[in-house]
VOBA-1610 file (N, C-alpha, C; in pm, whole numbers, padded with zeros to 5 digits, always signed):
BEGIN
Unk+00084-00118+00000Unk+00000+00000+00000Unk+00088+00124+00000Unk+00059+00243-00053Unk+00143+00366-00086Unk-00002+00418+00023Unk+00120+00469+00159Unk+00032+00565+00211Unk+00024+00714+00188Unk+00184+00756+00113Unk+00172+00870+00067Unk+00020+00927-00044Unk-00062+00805-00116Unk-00172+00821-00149Unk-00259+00921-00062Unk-00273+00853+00085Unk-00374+00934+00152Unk-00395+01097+00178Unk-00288+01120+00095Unk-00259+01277+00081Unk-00342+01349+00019Unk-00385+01281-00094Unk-00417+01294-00204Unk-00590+01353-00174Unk-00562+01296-00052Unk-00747+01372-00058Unk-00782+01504-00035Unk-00880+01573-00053Unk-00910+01712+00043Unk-00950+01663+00112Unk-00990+01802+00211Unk-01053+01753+00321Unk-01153+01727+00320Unk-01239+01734+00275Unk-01400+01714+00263Unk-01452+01596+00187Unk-01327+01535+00121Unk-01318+01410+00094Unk-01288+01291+00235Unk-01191+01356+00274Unk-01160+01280+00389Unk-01211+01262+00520Unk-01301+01377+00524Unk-01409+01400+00608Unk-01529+01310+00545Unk-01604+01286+00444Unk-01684+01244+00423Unk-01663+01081+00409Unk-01526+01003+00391Unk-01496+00862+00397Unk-01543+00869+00570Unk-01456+00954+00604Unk-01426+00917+00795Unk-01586+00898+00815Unk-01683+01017+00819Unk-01822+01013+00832Unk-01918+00899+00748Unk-01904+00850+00677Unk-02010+00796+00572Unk-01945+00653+00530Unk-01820+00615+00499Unk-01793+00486+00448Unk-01650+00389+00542Unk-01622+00462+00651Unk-01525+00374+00701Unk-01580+00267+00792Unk-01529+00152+00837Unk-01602+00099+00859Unk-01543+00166+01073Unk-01671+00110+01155Unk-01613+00168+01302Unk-01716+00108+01375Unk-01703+00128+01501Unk-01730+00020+01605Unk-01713+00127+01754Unk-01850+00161+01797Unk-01876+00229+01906Unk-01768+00370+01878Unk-01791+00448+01751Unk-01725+00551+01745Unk-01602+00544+01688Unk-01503+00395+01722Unk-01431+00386+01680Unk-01388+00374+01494Unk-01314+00426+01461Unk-01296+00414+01269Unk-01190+00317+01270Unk-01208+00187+01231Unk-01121+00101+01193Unk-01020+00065+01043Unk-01093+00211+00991Unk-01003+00168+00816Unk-00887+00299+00837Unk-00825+00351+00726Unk-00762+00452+00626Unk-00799+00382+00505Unk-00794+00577+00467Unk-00812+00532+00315Unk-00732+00457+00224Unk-00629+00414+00238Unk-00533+00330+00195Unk-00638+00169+00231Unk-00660+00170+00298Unk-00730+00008+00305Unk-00874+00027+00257Unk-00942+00139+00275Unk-01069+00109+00243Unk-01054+00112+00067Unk-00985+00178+00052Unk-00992+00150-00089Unk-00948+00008-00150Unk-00885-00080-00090Unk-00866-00258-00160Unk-00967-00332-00090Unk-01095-00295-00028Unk-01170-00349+00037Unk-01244-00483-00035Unk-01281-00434-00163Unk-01388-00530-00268Unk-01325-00678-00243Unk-01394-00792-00191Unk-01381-00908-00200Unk-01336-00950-00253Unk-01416-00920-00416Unk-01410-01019-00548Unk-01315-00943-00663Unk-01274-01005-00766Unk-01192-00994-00886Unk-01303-01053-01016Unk-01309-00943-01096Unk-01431-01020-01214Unk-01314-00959-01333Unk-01276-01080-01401Unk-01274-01186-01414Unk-01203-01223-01335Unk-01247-01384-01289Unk-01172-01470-01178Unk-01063-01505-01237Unk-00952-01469-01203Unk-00782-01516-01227Unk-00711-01634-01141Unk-00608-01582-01165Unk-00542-01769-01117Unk-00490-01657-01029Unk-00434-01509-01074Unk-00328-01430-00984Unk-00453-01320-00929Unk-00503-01397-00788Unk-00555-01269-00721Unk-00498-01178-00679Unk-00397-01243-00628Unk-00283-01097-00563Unk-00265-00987-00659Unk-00213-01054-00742Unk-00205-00932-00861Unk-00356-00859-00912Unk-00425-00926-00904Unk-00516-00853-00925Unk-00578-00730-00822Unk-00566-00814-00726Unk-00604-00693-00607Unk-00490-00564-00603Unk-00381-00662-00601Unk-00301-00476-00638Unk-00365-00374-00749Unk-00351-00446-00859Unk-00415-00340-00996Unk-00522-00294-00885Unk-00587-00347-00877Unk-00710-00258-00818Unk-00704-00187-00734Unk-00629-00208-00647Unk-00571-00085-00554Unk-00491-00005-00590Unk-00431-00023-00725Unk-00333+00097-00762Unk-00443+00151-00855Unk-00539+00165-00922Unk-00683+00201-00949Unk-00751+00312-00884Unk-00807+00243-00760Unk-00874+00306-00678Unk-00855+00459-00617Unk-00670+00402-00538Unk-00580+00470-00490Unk-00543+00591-00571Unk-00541+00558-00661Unk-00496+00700-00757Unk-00596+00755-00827Unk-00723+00735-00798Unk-00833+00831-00821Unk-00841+00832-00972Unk-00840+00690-01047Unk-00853+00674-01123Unk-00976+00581-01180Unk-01010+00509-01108Unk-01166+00488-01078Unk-01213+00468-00943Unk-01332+00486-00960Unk-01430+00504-00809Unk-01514+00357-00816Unk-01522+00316-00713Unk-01644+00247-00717Unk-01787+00276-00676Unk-01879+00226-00689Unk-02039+00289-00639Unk-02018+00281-00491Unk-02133+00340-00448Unk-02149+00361-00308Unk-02171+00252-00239Unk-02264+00170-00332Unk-02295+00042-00214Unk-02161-00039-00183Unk-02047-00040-00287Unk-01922-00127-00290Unk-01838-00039-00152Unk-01822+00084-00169Unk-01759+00166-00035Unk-01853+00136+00041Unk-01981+00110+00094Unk-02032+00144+00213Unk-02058-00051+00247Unk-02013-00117+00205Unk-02064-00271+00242Unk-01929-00318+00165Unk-01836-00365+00113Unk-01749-00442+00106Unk-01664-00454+00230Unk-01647-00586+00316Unk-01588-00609+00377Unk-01657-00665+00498Unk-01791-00640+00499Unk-01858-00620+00598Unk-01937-00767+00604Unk-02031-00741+00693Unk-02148-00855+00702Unk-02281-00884+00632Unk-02222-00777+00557Unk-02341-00766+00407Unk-02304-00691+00296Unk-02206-00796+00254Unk-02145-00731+00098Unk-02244-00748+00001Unk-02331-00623-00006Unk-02423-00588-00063Unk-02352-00489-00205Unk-02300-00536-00322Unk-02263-00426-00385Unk-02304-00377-00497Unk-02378-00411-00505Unk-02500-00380-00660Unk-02535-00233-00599Unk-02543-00182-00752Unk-02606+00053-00714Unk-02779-00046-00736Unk-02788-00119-00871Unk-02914-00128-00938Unk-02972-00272-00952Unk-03065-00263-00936Unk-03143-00430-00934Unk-03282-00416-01007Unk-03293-00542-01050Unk-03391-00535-01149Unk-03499-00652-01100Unk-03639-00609-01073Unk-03723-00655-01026Unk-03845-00723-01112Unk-03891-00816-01113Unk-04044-00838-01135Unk-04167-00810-01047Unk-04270-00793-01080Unk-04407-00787-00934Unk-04495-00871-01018Unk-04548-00993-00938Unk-04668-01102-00995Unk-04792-00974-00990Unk-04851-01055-01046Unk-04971-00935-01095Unk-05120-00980-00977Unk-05086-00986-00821Unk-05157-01055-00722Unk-05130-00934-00602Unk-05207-00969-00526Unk-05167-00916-00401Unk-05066-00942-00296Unk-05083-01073-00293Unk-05007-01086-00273Unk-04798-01107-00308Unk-04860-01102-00427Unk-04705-01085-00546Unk-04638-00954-00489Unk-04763-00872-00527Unk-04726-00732-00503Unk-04685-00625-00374Unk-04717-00724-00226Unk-04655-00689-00158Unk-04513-00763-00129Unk-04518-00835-00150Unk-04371-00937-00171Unk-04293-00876-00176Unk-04311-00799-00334Unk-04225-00770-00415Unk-04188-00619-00311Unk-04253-00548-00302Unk-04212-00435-00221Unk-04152-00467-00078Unk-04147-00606-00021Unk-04094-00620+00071Unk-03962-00664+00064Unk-03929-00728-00037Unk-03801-00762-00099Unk-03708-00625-00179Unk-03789-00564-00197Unk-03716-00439-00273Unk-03700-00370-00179Unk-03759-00352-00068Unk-03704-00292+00053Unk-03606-00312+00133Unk-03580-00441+00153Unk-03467-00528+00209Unk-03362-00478+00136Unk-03355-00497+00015Unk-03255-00452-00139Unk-03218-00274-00066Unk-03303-00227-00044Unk-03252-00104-00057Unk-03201-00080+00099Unk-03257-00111+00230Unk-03222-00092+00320Unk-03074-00152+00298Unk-03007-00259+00263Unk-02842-00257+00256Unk-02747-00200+00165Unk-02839-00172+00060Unk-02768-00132-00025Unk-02736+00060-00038Unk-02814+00056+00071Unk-02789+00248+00112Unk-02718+00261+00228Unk-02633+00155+00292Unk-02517+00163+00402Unk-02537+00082+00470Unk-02419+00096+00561Unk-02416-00010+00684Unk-02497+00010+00783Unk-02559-00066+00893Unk-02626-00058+01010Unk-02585-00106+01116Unk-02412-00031+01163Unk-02337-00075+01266Unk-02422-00070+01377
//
């Protein structure tokens, strides 16, 4: 990890990871931005060289050369790696279909709009 990266932020960047996407525990903040950024689990496409892959991606991230969506910062790593922005739904054409479906799309959105330390 290049911590000289973490420089790289303003403040209102670095204020808004600390507030909104690090992960923390009774107040406590357990990341830097140097780690929250190699957080993502997975590698698509699956390789033989994860290591290497996770670097690229952290030399990516790190240099503010791509971002990932919000749900990937606010849930990778966690107890609900929830990382989809968008999901695509059906509703049965019933009453009961139709509350289902809004109860499941609710679930969808309650994790996928942050953590619930």
């Amino acid at each position: 990890m290049k911590a000289e990266r973490d420089t790289q932020f303003t403040y209102l960047g670095l204020q808004t990871l600390y507030d909104r996407y690090f992960i923390h525990s009774e107040g406590i903040r357990s990341e830097l931005p140097r780690c929250s950024s190699c957080a993502s689990p997975w590698v698509w496409p699956p390789t033989r060289e994860p290591r290497r892959a996770a670097i690229e991606f952290y030399d990516l991230i790190s240099s503010f050369d791509y971002m990932t969506s919000t749900p990937q910062l606010f849930n990778s790593g966690t107890l609900r790696p929830q990382l989809s922005s968008c999901f695509l739904t059906t509703v049965p054409d019933d009453l009961f279909g139709i509350y289902s479906a809004i109860r499941d799309n609710a679930m969808l959105s309650k994790w996928a709009g942050g953590r619930n330390d």
